[in-house]
N, C-alpha and C positions, 0 to 999 in steps of 0.2 A: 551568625545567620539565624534569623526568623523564619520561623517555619511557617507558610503560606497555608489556607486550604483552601482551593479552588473547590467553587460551586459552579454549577454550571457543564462541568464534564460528561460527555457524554462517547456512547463506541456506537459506529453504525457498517451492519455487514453486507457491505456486494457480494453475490454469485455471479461468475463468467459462466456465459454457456458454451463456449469455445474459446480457441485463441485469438486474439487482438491484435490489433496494429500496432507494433512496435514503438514507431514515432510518437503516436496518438498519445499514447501510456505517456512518455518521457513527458510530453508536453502537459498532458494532466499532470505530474507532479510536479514539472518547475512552477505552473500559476497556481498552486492550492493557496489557500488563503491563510495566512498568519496562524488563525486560531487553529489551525489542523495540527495538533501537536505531534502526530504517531501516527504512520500508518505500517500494515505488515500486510503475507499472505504468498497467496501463488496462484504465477500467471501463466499462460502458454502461449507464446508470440506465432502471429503468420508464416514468417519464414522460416521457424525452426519448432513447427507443431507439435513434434514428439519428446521436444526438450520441458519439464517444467522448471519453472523459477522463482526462487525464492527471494523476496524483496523483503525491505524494512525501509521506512525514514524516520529522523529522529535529528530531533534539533536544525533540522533542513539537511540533514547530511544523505543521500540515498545510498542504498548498497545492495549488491543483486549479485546474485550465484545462482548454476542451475546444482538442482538434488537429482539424486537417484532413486525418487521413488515417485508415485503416482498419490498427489493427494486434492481434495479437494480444489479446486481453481476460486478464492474466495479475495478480499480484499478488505480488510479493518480498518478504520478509520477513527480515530481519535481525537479526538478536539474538544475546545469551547465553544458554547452556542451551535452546534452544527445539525 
């Protein structure tokens, strides 16, 4: 294997100001677009406001857990050209 370096990388940070539509969210992350390599963070869904949740995607795989503690509600994103 040859090691690659990607130019062009860049992170860009949302703040939620509250909790989001559930649906909405899924639906952003199944159409993000190819070059979004990584995203992470923590979100708080409408129907279960006092739950936080901690997401990651990575290689198109998502994966979400809610934690037990109260942290920032932020979302990371990762990619080329973004």
């Amino acid at each position: 294997h040859k090691l690659h370096h990607h130019h062009g990388i860049k992170s860009m940070k949302y703040t939620f100001t509250g909790p989001i539509d559930r649906q909405l969210f899924y639906q952003f992350i199944m159409q993000l677009p190819k070059n979004v390599m990584r995203l992470k963070g923590y979100v708080q869904f409408r129907d279960q406001p006092n739950e936080t949740i901690e997401f990651q995607l990575a290689y198109g795989l998502p994966d979400f857990g809610p934690i037990n503690q109260e942290l920032p509600l932020i979302m990371v994103i990762i990619g080329e050209h973004i």
